[in-house]
Z-matrix of the N, CA and C atoms (Angstrom, degrees):
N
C 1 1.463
C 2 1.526 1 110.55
N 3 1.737 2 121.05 1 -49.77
C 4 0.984 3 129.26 2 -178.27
C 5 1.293 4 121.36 3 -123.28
N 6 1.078 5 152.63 4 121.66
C 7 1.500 6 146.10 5 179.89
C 8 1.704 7 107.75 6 -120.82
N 9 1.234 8 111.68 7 132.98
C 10 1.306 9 107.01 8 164.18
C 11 1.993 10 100.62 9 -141.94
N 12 1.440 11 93.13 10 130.90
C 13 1.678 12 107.34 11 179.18
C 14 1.651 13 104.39 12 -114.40
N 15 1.555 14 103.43 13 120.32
C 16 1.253 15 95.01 14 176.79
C 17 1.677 16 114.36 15 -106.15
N 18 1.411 17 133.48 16 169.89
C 19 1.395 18 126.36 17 -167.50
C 20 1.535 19 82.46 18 -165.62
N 21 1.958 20 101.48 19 150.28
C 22 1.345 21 114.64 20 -179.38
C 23 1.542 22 122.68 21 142.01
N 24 1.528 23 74.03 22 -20.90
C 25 2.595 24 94.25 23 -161.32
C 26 1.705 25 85.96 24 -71.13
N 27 1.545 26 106.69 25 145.49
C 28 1.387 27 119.54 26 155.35
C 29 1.892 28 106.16 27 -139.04
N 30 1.669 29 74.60 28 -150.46
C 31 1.499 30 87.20 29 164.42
C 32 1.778 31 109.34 30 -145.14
N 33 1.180 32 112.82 31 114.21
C 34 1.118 33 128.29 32 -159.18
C 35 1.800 34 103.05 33 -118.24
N 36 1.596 35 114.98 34 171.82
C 37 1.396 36 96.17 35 -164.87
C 38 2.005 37 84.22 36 -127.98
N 39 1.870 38 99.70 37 158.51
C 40 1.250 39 101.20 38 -159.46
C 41 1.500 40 93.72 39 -48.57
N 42 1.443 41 107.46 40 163.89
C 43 1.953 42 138.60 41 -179.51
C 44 1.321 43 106.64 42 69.18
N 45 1.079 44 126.70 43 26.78
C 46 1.605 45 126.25 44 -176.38
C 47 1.761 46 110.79 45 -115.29
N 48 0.768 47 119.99 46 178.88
C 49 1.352 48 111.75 47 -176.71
C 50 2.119 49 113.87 48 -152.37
N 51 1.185 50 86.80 49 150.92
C 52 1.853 51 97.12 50 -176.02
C 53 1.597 52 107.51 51 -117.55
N 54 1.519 53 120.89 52 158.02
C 55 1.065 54 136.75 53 179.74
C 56 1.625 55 100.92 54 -108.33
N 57 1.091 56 130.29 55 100.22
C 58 2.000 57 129.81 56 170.45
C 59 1.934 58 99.57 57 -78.49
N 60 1.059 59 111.18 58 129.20
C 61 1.542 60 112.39 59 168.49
C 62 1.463 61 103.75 60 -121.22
N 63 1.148 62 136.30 61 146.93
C 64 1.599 63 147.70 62 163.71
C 65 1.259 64 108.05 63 -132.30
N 66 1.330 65 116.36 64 119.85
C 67 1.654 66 135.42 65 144.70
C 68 1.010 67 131.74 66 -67.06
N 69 1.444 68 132.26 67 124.50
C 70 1.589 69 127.55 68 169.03
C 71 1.360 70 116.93 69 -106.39
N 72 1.250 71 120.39 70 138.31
C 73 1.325 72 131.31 71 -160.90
C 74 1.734 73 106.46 72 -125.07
N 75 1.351 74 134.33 73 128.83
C 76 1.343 75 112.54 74 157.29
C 77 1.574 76 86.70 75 142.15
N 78 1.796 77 84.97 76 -143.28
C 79 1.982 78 99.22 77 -172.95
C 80 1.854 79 99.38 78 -87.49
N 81 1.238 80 126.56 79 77.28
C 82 1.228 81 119.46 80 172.47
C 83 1.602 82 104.08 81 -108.01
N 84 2.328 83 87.10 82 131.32
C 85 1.375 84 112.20 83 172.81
C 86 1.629 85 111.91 84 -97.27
N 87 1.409 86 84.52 85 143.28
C 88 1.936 87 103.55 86 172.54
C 89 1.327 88 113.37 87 -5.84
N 90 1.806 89 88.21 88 -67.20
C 91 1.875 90 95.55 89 -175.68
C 92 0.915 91 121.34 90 -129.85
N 93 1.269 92 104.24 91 127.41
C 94 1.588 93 149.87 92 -143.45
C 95 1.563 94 121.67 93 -136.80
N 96 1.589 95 148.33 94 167.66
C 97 1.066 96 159.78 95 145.46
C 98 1.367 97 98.85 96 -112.57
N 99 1.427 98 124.89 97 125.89
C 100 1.655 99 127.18 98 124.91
C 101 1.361 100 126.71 99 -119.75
N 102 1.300 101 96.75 100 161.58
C 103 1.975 102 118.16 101 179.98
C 104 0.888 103 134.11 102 170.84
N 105 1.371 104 131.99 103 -150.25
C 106 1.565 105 117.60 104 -160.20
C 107 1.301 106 107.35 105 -126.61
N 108 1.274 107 107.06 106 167.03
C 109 1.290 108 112.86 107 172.00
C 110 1.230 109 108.17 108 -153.43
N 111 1.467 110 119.03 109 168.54
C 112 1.769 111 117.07 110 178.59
C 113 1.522 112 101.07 111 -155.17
N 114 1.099 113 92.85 112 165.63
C 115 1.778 114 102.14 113 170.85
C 116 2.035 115 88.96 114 -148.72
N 117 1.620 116 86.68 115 137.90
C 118 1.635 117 90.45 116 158.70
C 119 1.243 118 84.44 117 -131.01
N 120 1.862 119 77.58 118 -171.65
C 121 1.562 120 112.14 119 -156.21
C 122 1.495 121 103.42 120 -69.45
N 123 2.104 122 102.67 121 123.07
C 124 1.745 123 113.88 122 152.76
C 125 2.116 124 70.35 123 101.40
N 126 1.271 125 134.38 124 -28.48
C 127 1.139 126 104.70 125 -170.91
C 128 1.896 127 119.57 126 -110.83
N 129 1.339 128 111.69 127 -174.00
C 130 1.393 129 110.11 128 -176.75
C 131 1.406 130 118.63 129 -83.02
N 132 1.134 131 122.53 130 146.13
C 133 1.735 132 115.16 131 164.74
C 134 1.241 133 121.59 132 -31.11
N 135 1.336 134 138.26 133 116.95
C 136 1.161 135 121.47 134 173.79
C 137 1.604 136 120.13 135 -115.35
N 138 1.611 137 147.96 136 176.48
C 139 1.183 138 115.15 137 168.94
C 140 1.792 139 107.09 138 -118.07
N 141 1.029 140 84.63 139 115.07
C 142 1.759 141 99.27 140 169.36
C 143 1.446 142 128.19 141 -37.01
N 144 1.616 143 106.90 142 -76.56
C 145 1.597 144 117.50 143 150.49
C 146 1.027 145 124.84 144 -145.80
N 147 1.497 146 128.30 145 -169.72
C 148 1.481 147 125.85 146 -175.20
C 149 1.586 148 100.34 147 -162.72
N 150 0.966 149 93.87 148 154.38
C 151 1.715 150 112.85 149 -171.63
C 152 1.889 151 114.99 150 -121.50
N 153 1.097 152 128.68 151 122.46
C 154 1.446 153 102.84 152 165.27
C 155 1.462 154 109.52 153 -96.50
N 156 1.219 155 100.91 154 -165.99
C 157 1.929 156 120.06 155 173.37
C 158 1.109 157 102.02 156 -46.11
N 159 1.831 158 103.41 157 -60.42
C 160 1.493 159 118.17 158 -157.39
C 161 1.742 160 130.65 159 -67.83
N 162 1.551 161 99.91 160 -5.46
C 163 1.260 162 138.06 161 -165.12
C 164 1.947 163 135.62 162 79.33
N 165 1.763 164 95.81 163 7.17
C 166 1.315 165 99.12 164 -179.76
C 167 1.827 166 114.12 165 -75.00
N 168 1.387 167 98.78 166 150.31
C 169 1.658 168 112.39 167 -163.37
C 170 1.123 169 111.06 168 -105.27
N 171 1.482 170 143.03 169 138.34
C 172 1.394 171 135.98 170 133.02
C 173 1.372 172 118.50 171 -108.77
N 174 1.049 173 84.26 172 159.88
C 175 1.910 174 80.68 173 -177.42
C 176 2.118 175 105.75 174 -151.13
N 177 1.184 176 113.32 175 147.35
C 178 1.352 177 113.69 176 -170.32
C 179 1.595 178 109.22 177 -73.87
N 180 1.179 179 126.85 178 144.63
C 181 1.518 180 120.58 179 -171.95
C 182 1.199 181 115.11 180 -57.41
N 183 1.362 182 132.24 181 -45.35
C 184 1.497 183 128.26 182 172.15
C 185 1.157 184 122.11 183 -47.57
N 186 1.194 185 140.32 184 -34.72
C 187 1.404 186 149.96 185 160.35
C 188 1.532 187 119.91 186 -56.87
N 189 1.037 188 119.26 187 -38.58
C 190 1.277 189 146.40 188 -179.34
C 191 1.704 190 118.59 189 -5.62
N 192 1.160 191 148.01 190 118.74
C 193 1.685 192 115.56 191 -168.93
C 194 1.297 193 112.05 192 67.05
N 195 1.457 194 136.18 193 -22.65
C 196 1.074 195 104.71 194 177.18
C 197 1.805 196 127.71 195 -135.72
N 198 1.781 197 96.00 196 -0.96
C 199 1.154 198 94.32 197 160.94
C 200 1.967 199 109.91 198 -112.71
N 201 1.059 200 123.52 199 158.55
C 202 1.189 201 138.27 200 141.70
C 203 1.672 202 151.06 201 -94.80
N 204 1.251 203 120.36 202 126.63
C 205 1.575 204 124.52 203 -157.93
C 206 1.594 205 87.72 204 -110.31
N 207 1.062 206 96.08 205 138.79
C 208 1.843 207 113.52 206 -179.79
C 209 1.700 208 113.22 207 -145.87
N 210 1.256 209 126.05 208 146.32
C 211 1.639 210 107.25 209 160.24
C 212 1.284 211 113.31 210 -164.09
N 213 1.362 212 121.53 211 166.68
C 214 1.623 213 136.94 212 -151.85
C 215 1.587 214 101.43 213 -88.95
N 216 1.277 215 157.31 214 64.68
C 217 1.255 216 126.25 215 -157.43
C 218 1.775 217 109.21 216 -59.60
N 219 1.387 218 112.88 217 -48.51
C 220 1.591 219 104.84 218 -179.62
C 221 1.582 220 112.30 219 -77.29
N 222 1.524 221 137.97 220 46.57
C 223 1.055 222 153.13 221 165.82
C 224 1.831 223 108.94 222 -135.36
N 225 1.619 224 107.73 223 -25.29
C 226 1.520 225 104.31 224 -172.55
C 227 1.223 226 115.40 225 62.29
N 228 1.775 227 125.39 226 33.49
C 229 1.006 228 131.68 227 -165.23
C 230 1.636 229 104.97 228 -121.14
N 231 1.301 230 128.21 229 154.32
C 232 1.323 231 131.34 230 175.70
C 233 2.079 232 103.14 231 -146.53
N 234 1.293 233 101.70 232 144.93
C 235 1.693 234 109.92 233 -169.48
C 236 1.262 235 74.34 234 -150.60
N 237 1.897 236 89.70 235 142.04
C 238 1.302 237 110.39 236 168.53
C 239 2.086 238 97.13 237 -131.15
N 240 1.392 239 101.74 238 123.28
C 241 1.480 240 102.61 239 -170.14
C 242 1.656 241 86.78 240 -90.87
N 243 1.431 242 111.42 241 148.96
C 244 1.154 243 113.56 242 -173.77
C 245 1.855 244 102.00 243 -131.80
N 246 0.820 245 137.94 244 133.16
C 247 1.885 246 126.55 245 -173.64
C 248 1.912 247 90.82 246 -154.24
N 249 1.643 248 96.92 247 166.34
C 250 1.751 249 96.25 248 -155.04
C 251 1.097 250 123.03 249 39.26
N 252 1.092 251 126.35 250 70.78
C 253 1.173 252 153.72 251 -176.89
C 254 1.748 253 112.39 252 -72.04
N 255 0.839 254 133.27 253 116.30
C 256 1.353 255 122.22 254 -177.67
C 257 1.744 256 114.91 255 -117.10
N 258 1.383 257 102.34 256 143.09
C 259 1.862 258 96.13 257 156.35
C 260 1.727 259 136.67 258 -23.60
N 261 1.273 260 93.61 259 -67.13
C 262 1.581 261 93.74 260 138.94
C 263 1.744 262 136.25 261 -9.09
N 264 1.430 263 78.23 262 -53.34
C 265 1.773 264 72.43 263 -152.68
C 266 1.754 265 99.92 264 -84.39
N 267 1.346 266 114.30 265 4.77
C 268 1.529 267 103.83 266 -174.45
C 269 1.736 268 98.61 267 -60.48
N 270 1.435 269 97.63 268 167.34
C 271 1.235 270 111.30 269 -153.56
C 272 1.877 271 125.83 270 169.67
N 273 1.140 272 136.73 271 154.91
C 274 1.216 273 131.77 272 171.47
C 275 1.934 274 89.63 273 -116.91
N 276 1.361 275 82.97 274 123.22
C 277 1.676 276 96.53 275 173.21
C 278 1.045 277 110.71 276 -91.83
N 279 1.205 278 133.50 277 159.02
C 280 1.736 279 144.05 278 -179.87
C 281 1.739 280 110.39 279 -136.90
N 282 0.830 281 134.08 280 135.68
C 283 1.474 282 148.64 281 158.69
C 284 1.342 283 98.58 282 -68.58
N 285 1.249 284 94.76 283 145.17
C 286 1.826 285 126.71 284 166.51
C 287 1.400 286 132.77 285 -118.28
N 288 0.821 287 142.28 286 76.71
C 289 1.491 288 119.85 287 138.71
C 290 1.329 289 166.90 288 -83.74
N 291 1.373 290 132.19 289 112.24
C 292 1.293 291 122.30 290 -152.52
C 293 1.943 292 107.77 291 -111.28
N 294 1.061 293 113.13 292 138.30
C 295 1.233 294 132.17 293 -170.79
C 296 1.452 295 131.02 294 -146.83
N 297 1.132 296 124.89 295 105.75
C 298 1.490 297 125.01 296 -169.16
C 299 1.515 298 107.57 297 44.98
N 300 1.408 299 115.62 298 62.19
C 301 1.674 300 121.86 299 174.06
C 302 0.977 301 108.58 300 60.44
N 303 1.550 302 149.72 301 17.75
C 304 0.953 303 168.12 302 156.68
C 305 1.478 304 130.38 303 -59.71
N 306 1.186 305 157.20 304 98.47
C 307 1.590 306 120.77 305 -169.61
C 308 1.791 307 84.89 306 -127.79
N 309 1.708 308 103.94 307 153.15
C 310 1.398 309 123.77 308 171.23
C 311 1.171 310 113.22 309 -126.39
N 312 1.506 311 102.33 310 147.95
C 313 2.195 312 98.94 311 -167.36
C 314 1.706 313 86.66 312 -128.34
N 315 1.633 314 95.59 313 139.85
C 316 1.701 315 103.51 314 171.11
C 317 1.648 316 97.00 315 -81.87
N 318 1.090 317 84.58 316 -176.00
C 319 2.161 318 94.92 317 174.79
C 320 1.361 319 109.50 318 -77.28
N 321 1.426 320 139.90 319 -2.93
C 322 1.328 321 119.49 320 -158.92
C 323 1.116 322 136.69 321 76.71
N 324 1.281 323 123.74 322 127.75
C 325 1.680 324 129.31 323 176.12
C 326 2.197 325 104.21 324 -132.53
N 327 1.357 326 77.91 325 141.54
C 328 1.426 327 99.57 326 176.96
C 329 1.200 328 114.83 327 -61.06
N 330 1.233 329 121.15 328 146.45
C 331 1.565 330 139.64 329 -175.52
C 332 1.158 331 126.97 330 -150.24
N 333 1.611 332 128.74 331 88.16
C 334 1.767 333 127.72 332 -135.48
C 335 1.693 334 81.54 333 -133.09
N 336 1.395 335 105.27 334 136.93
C 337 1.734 336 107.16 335 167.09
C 338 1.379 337 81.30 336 -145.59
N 339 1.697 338 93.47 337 140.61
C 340 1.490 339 115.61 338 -179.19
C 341 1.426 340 117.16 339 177.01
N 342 1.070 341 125.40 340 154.62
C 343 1.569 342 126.63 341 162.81
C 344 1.037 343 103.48 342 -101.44
């Protein structure tokens, strides 16, 4: 029904920064929420940011200033630019989409900051 593949995760070293892109594929309606989410290691899922249709943003306080959530509506696409990058932030990110009470999870991409 819904597919979303995300691409972008590396391993980058702290103060550097990554581009996350997610595609949505399938039965996608007008209005919608997408964004991110992550869980690292020993901790809970958390959600990073989120985007709607309409273009309003949230974003989790730790991130704050330094990442950005953006997205394509006629592509069904959502990027989250991420820069200052911290230890912290390693993580497996996940895509979101939510739709008519609905929510869809991509597989995840890796997200390693380290020297």
């Amino acid at each position: 029904q819904v597919q979303l593949v995300e691409s972008g995760g590396g391993l980058v070293q702290p103060g550097g920064s990554l581009r996350l892109s997610c595609a949505a594929s399938g039965s996608i309606f007008s209005i919608n929420t997408m964004g991110w989410y992550r869980q690292g290691p020993g901790k809970q899922r958390e959600l990073v940011a989120r985007i709607a249709s309409v273009g309003s943003t949230n974003y989790a306080d730790s991130v704050k200033g330094r990442f950005t959530i953006s997205r394509d509506n006629a592509k069904n696409t959502v990027y989250l630019q991420m820069n200052s990058l911290k230890p912290e932030d390693t993580a497996v990110y996940y895509c979101n989409l939510q739709q008519r009470r609905v929510d869809y999870w991509g597989q995840g991409t890796q997200v390693t900051v380290s020297s």
